[in-house]
C-alpha positions as CSV (number, residue, x, y, z in Angstrom):
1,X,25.9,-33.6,-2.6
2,X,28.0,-31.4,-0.9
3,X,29.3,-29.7,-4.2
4,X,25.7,-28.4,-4.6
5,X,25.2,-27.1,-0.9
6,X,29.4,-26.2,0.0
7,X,28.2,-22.1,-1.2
8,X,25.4,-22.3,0.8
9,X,24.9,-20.7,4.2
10,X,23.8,-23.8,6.2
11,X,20.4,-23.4,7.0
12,X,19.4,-23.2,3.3
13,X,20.9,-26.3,2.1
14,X,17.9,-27.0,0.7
15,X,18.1,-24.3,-1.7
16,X,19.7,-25.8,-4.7
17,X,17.8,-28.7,-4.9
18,X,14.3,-26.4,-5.1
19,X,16.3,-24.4,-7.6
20,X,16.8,-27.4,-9.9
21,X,13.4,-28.5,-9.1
22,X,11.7,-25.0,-10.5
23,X,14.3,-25.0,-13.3
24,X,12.9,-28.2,-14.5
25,X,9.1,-27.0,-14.0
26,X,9.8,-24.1,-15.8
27,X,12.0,-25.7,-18.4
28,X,9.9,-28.3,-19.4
29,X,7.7,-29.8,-16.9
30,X,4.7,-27.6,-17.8
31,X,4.8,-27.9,-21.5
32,X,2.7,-31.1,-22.1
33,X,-0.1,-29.7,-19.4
34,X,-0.5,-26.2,-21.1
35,X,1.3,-26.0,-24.0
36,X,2.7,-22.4,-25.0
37,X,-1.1,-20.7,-24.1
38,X,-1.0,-17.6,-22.5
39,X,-2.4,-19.7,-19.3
40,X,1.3,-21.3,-19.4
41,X,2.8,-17.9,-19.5
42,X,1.1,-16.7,-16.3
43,X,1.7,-19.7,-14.4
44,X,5.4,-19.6,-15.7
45,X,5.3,-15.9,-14.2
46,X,3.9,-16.6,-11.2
47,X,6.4,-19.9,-10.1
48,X,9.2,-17.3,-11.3
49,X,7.4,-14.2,-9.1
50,X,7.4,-16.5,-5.9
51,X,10.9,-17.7,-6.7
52,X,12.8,-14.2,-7.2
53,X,11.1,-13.0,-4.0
54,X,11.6,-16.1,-2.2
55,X,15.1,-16.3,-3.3
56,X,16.1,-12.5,-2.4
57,X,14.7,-12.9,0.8
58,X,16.5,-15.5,2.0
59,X,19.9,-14.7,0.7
60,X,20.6,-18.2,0.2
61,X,24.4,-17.9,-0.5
62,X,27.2,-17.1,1.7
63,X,28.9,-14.7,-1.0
64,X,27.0,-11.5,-1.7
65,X,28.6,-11.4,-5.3
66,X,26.9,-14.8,-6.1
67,X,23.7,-13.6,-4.6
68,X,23.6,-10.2,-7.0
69,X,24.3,-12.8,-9.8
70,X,21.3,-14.4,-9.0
71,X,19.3,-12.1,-8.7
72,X,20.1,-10.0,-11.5
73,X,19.7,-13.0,-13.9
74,X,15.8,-14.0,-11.8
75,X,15.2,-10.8,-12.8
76,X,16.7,-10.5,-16.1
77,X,14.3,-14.5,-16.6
78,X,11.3,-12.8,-15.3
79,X,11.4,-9.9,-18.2
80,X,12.0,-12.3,-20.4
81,X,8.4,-13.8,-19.7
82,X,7.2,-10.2,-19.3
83,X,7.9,-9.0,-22.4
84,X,6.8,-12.5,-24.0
85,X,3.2,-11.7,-22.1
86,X,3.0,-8.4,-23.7
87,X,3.9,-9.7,-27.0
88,X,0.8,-12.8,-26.9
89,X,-1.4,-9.9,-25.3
90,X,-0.6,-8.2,-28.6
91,X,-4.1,-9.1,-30.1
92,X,-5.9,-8.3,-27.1
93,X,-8.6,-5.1,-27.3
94,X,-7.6,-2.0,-25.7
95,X,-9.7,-3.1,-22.6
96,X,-7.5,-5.7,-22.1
97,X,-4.6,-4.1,-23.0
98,X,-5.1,-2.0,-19.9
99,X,-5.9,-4.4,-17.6
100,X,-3.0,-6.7,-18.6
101,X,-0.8,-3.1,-18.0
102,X,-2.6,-3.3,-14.5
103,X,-1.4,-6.8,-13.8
104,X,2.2,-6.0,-15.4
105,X,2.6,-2.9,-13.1
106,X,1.6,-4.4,-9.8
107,X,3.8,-7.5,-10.5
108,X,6.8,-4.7,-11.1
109,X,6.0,-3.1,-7.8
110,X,5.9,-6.3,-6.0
111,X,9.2,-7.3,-7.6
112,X,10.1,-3.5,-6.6
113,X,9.1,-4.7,-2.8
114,X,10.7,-7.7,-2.1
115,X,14.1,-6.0,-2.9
């Protein structure tokens, strides 16, 4: 195991193997419970939310050029489900149109935050 945790600094050796463990969730895990609804897309946002904040504020990994890597691709992941959100939101009224802009700007600020 020590070819998963060697670019680790040592108190987060745990890191990779929760980083495998939400890749799977996200990956495929979740699929037969809620199957492509927009319930799926919000839980998929919020388990990558908590991940990208947990993850840049731990600073798992001894070299900061792997650590930007991460992050910018978390980030890069989590638009990704963003943009997919506004898409299925597409048919919503304009009511709902504002209040899912509500949600989407608070979760930018929060992402903005844990920076």
């Amino acid at each position: 195991m020590s070819f998963l945790t060697s670019h680790l600094r040592a108190r987060n050796w745990w890191y990779e193997i929760v980083a495998l463990d939400v890749r799977l969730l996200l990956g495929g895990a979740l699929c037969p419970v809620i199957h492509h609804t927009g319930l799926h897309m919000i839980v998929v946002l919020m388990i990558m939310l908590a991940f990208l904040i947990t993850t840049r504020d731990i600073n798992p990994y001894l070299n900061k050029g792997h650590q930007a890597i991460l992050n910018i691709i978390l980030f890069a992941e989590l638009s990704t489900v963003l943009f997919g959100l506004i898409v299925k939101a597409e048919f919503l009224t304009s009511a709902a149109e504002s209040a899912m802009s509500a949600v989407m700007l608070a979760i930018a600020l929060l992402v903005g935050r844990a920076g």
